[in-house]
C-alpha positions, 0 to 999 in steps of 0.5 A: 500500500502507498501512502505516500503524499498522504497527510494522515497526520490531519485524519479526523477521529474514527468516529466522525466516518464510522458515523456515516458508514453505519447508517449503510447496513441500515439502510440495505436493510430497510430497501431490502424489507421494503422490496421483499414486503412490496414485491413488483409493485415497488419497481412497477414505475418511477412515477410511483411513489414507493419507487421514489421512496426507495430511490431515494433510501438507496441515494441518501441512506447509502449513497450520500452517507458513505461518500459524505463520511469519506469526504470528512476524512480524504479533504484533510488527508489528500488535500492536506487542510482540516475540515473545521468544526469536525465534532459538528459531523456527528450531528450532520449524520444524525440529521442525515438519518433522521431526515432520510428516515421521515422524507422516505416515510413521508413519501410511503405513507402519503404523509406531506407534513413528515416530507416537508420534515424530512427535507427540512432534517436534510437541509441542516444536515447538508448545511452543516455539512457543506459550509465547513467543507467549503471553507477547507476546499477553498483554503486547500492549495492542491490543485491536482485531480483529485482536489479538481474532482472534489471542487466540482463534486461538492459544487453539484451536490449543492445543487442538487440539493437544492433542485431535491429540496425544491422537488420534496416541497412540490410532493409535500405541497402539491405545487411541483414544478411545471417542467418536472420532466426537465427538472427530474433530469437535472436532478438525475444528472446532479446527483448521479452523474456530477456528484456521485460519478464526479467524486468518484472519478476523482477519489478512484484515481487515488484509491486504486493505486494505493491500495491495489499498485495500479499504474496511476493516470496520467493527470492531464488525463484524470484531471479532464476525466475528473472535470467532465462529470461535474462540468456536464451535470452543471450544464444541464442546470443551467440550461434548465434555468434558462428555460431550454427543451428538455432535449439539450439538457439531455444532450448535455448530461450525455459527455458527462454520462458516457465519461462516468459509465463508458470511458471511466469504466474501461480506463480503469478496468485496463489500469486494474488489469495491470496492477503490480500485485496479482493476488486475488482480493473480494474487495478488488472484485467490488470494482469488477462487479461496478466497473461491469454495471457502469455501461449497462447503466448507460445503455438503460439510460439511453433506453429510457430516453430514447424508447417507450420500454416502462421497465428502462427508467426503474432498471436504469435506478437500480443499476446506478444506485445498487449495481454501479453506486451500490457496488463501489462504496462497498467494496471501498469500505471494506477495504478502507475501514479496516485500514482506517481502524487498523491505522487509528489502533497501531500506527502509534504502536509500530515498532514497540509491540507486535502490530497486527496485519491489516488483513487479519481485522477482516479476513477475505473469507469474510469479504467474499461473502459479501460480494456473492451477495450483492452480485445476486442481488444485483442481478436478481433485481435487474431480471425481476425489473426487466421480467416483472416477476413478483416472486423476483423482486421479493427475492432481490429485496431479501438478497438486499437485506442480507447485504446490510446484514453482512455489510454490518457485520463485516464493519462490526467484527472489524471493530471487535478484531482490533480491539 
């Protein structure tokens, strides 16, 4: 592993992560009941609001938390400046949780005051989490790709928590926007492919060279790759604003798009392929498994867009979010954690005690179960979309609890091992 240029002295306590990072199995577990007790009727159409109810428990509850928890902990290690204020970052994932919980509820019960709650509950937790980590980025002097990518990520979730927020006070209020096709693609290109794909475009360059010995990018390369998402994304905002048709703004969320799911994809599957160390690691396979849904996820983009097909738009959800998204902040942590707990437990041992191999705090037995799966699960779910079988889905929804079953485990025994 290669840390160098790392400044791990400015890691946040554990707890500040670990915070976000269990609110993962949580959140499986609750999608996955959901879709077991539901079946079909849960992916019968976007337009439904148990589908937007679950979309968004997949998008908040494990998307934004696992990537707000290591946003807390790689802006003051890899652009070397302090988020300040950092105890504050409790309080966020609280507000996070909560809020999450009462939109998702608001939306399944019907309830419009619990939805108005809810993005009440998400809008302190995204203030308190955006205006310290603005005041660090904007303090920060790197200027590399990874530091590029996050500027933008960070930009676009803004965003899209704005275009979120004004979306959840339509559905509580009964006064949703007038073009809500054009700002629903906004909304998708914000938070899937500037915030999501932008930040981890950036944060893959950084991560699959240190922990896996991949050749780096090059970063004029990484850095345009980094840019494109973000840039893509934000103009589709504008041209929104500006009141143009709906088909220019997807026209310019397509480079971003085929730059997150296409180019992205293949980039690194090439640079993984001819990595140093060749033994075989579950949590590298997390990558294969996402890198995989990446170009599908594009092709049910394009056919939702461009076909009548209903199941494209709910398929294309369920790759991006538990194919693509799902599989990649997964395998992360299961890799990062134990190296985050092995770090903050016996860095300042080494050399007066035997210390422990990272490994041994989560064995690959144990993280390959967890890959089996979500692999099952994935692709359970996909069939279940794409044939409308009931007893599918209510498998796909089980398989999914399991995976917050086992991801919990896998971050709990971790925890218990270093002690």
């Amino acid at each position: 592993m290669n840390t160098a240029g790392l400044a791990t002295e400015q890691a946040p306590p554990l707890a500040v992560p670990l915070g976000f990072y269990a609110l993962l199995p949580l959140a499986l577990l609750a999608g996955g009941g959901l879709l077991a007790w539901h079946g079909a009727a849960l992916l019968a159409s976007h337009w439904s609001p148990l589908t937007i109810a679950w979309t968004h428990l997949g998008t908040l509850g494990l998307l934004l938390a696992a990537m707000l928890g290591s946003l807390y902990q790689l802006v003051p290690v890899v652009l070397g400046v302090p988020v300040p204020g950092i105890r504050l970052a409790h309080a966020v994932a609280l507000a996070l949780a909560l809020g999450t919980a009462a939109l998702v509820g608001g939306l399944l019960a019907g309830l419009a005051p619990l939805v108005l709650a809810g993005g009440g509950l998400l809008t302190l937790a995204l203030a308190g989490f955006l205006l310290p980590v603005t005041r660090a980025l904007m303090r920060a002097r790197a200027g590399g790709p990874t530091a590029t990518g996050i500027r933008g990520a960070v930009t676009c979730l803004l965003l899209v928590a704005i275009v979120g927020l004004r979306l959840a006070w339509g559905h509580g209020t009964g006064a949703l926007p007038d073009a809500r096709q054009t700002w629903l693609t906004v909304h998708v290109a914000l938070g899937l492919i500037g915030w999501v794909g932008g930040l981890t475009t950036a944060v893959a360059w950084q991560i699959v060279p240190m922990f896996y010995l991949a050749p780096p990018l090059s970063p004029r390369l990484a850095r345009l790759l980094a840019s494109l998402a973000p840039g893509s994304a934000l103009l589709t905002a504008a041209l929104a604003l500006g009141g143009s048709p709906l088909l220019w703004v997807l026209l310019a969320a397509l480079p971003g798009a085929v730059g997150v799911w296409l180019v992205q994809p293949v980039l690194l599957a090439w640079h993984i392929a001819h990595r140093r160390r060749r033994r075989r690691d579950p949590t590298l396979q997390f990558w294969w498994l996402a890198l995989g849904c990446a170009p599908l996820t594009l092709l049910t983009a394009v056919l939702a867009v461009a076909t009548d097909w209903p199941p494209a738009p709910v398929l294309f959800g369920w790759l991006a979010v538990v194919g693509w998204g799902g599989a990649l902040v997964h395998g992360v942590l299961l890799r990062i954690v134990p190296f985050l707990v092995w770090f903050h437990a016996f860095t300042h041992a080494a050399g007066q005690r035997d210390v422990p191999p990272m490994k041994r705090l989560l064995p690959d037995a144990q993280a390959a179960w967890n890959l089996r799966a979500h692999a099952a699960a994935v692709l359970s779910g996909a069939v279940a979309i794409g044939c409308g079988g009931d007893w599918l889905a209510r498998a796909a929804g089980g398989l999914l609890a399991v995976v917050g079953l086992l991801l919990g485990a896998a971050l709990a025994s971790t925890l218990w091992r270093a002690r």
